[in-house]
C-alpha positions as CSV (number, residue, x, y, z in Angstrom):
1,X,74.6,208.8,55.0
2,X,77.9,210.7,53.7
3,X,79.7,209.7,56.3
4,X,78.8,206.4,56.2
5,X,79.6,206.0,52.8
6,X,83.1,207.5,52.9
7,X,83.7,205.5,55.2
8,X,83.4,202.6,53.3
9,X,86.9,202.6,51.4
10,X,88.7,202.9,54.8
11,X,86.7,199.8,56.0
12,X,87.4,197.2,52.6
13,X,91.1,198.3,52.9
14,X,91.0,197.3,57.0
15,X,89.4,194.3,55.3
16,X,92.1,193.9,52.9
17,X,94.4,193.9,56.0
18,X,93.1,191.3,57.9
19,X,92.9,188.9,54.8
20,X,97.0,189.0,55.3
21,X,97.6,189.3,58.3
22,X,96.9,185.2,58.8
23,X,99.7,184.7,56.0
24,X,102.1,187.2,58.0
25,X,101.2,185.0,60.9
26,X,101.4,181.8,59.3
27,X,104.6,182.7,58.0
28,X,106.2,183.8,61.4
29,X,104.9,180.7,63.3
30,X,106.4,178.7,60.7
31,X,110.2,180.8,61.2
32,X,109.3,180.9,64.7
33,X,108.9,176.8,65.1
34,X,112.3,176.1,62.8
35,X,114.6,178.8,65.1
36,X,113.1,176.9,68.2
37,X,113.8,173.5,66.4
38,X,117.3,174.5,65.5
39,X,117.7,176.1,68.9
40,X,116.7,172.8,70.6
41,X,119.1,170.5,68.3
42,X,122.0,172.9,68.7
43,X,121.4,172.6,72.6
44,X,121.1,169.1,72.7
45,X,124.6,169.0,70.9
46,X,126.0,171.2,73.4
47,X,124.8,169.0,76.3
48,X,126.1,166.0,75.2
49,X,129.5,167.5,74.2
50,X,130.1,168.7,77.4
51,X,128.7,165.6,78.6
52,X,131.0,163.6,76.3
53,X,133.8,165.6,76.9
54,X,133.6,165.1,81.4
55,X,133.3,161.7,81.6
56,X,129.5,160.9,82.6
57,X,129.1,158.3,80.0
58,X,131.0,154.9,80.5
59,X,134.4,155.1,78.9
60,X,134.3,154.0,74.9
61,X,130.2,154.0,74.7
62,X,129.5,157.6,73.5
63,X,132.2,159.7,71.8
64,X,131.5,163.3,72.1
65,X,129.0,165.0,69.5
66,X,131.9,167.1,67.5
67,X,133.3,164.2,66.7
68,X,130.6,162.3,65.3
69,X,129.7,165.3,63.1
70,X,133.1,165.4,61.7
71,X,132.8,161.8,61.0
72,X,128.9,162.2,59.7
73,X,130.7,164.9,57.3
74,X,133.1,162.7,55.9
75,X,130.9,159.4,55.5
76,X,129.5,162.1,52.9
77,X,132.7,161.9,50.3
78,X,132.9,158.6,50.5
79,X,131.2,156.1,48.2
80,X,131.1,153.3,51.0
81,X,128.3,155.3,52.5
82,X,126.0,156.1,49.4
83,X,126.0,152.6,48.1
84,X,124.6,151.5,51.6
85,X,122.2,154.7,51.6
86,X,121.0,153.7,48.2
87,X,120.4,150.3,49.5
88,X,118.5,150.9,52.2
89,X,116.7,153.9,50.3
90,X,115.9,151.7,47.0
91,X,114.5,148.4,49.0
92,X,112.6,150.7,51.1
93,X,110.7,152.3,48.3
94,X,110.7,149.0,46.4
95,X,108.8,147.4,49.5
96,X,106.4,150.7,49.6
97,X,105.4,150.6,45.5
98,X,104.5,146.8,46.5
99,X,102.6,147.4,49.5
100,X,100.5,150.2,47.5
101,X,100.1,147.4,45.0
102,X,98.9,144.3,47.5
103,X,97.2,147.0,49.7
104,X,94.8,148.9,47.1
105,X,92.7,146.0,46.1
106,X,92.7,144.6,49.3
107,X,91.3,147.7,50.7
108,X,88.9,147.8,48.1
109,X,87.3,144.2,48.8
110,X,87.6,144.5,52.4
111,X,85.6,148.1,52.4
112,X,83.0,147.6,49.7
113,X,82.4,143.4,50.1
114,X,80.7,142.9,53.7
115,X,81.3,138.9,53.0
116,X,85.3,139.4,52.1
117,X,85.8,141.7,55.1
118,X,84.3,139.1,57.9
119,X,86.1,136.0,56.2
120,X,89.3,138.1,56.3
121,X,89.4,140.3,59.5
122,X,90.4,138.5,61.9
123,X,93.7,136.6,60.1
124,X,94.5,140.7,59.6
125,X,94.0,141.2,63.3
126,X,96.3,138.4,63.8
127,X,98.8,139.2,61.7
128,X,98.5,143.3,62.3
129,X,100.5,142.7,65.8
130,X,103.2,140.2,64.7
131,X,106.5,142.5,64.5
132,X,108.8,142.1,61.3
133,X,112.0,141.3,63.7
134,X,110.3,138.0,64.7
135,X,109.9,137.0,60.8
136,X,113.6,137.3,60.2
137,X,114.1,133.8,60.8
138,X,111.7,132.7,58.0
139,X,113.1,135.6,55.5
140,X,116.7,134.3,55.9
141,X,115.5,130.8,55.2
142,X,113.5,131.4,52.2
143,X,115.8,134.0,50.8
144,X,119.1,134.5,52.6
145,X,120.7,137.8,53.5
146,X,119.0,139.3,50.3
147,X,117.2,142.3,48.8
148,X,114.3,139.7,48.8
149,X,114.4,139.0,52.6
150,X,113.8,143.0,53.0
151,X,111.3,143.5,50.8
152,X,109.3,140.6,52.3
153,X,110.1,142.3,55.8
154,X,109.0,145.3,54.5
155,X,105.7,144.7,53.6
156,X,104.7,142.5,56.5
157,X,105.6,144.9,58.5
158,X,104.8,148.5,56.9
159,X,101.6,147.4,55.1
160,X,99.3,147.6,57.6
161,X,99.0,151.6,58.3
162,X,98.2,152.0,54.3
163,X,95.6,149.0,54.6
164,X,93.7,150.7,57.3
165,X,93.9,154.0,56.3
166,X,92.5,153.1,53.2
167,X,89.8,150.7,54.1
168,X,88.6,153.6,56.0
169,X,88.4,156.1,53.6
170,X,86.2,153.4,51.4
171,X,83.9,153.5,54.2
172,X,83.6,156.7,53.9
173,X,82.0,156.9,50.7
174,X,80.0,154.2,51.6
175,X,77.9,156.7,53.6
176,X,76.1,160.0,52.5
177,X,78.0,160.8,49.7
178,X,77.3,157.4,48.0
179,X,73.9,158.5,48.6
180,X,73.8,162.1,47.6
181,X,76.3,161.0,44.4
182,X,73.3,157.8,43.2
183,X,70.1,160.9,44.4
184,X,71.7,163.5,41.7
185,X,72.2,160.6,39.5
186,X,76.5,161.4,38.7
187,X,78.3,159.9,36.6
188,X,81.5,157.5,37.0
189,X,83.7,160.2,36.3
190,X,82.2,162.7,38.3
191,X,81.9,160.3,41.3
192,X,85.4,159.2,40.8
193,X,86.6,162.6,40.8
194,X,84.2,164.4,42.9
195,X,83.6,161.8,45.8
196,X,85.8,159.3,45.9
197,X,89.2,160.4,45.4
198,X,88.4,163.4,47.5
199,X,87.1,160.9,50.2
200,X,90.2,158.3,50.1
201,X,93.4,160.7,49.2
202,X,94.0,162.0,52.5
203,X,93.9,158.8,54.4
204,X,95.8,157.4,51.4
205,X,98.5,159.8,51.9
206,X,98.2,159.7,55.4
207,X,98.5,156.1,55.5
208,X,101.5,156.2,52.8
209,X,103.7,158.7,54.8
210,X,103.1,156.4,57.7
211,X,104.1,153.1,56.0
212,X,107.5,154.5,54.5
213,X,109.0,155.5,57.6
214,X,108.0,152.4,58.6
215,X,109.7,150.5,55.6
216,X,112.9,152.7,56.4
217,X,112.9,151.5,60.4
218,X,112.5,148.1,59.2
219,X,114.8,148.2,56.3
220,X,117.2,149.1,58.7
221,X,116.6,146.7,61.9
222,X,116.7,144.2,59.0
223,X,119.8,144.8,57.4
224,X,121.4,145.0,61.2
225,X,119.8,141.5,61.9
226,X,119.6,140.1,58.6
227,X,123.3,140.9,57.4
228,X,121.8,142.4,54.3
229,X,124.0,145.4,52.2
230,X,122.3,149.0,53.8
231,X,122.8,151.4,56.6
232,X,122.4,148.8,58.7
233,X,124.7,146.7,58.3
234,X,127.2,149.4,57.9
235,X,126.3,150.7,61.7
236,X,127.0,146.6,62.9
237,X,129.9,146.6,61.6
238,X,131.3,150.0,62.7
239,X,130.4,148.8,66.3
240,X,132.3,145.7,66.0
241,X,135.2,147.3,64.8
242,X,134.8,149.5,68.0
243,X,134.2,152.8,65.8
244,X,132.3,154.4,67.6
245,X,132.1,158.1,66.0
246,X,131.0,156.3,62.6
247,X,128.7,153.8,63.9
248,X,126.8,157.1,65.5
249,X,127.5,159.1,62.7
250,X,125.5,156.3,60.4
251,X,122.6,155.9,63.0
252,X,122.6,159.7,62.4
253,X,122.2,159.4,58.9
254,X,119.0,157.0,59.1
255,X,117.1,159.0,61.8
256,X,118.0,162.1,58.8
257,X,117.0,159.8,56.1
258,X,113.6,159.0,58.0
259,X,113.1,162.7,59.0
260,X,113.5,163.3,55.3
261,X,110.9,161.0,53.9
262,X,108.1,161.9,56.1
263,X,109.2,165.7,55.4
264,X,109.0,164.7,51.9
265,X,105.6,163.1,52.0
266,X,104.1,165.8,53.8
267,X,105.6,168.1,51.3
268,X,103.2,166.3,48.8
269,X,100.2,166.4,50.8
270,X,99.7,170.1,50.5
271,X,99.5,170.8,46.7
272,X,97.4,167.6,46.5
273,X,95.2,168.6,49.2
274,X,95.1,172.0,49.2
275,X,91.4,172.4,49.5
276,X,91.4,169.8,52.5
277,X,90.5,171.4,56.3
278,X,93.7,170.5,57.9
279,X,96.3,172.3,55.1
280,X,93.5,175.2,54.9
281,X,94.3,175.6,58.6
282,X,97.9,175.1,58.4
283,X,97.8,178.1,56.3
284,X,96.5,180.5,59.0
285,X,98.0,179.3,61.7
């Protein structure tokens, strides 16, 4: 009995241990995946300089990756380049607080009104497939080369992953939780706050981080198209000036631009779902 009860202390603090050791773990596999990320970019820049540099691509088609660098670095001083970033940037978002604005009470009639969604479905399922690029047309005519024409691209095209996600996570309270919520008797608050926001914010957010690197893509291919101010139409008309180092250097900054927004929305998806199963796993990884 002594025994075993000395040994008790020595047995909470190996308890104590293992409680950390998933952080320690968590926190290496997270160092461990950005030094193989970096290692991977820094490789692929290496390849193609030396690829660059001996002739395998056609001559004038790909300059070689230093020099792009140098000219991604100074598109960064010059004001050229942040007026079309905030172009880009500020339609993009504009189109994604208007699809969060046509989206949410469309989700809520299609997910709680049985008559709504069967009447609407299948014009959804029609347009759900049509791709922005093939709208251009009918944006130039009704608007020109114009902030206007974007937005309207934007949200026929990037609306659609928020929609669903959404009209999902309505279902889902349409199920046992509706159930359990009306068999304890809740109130509206506490079934706001207890079921349904828990039930709908992670396919909102889901569907949100989705949808705005959507609206960037088609911000861009837009203003390429389109002629509209942006990124875009920067990188068209770095190619037909045949400069080549700054039209790459400017597809370089979109792709980063796009990286950052979905880094950005996942960023905001942990502290607001910090008690969801896939950021509790996350953390002990």
């Amino acid at each position: 009995m002594t025994t075993q009860i000395r040994q008790l202390p020595a047995q909470a603090r190996e308890g104590t241990g293992r409680r950390t050791a998933p952080r320690r773990s968590f926190a290496a596999g997270r160092t461990g995946r950005m030094a193989l990320g970096a290692g991977t970019v820094v490789a692929v820049m290496a390849v193609w300089e030396v690829l660059a540099r001996s002739g395998a691509f056609p001559p004038g088609s790909i300059p070689p990756a230093s020099a792009v660098l140098a000219e991604f670095i100074g598109q960064l001083g010059t004001l050229g380049f942040w007026e079309a970033l905030w172009n880009t940037v500020s339609v993009a978002l504009l189109g994604l607080l208007l699809i969060v604005v046509v989206a949410s009470p469309l989700a809520l009639l299609i997910g709680l009104v049985r008559p709504v969604q069967e009447s609407v479905w299948f014009v959804l399922e029609f347009l759900k497939p049509i791709p922005p690029v093939a709208l251009i047309p009918l944006g130039l005519l009704l608007w020109g080369p114009s902030p206007g024409m974007k937005l309207f691209l934007i949200v026929m095209g990037a609306i659609w992953p928020l929609l669903t996600q959404l009209i999902y996570g309505i279902r889902e309270i349409n199920g046992v939780g509706a159930e359990m919520a009306r068999s304890y008797r809740l109130g509206r608050w506490l079934t706001v706050s207890r079921l349904v926001v828990p039930s709908v914010l992670p396919f909102a957010l889901t569907g949100l981080r989705i949808s705005a690197s959507i609206a960037v893509i088609v911000a861009v291919v837009t203003e390429m198209i389109g002629g509209a101010a942006g990124l875009g139409q920067n990188i068209v008309v770095a190619q037909s000036a045949g400069a080549l180092a700054e039209m790459y250097a400017l597809i370089l900054a979109a792709g980063l631009l796009g990286l950052a927004i979905n880094a950005g929305f996942r960023g905001l998806a942990k502290p607001l779902l910090f008690w969801h199963p896939s950021i509790r796993q996350e953390g002990t990884l």
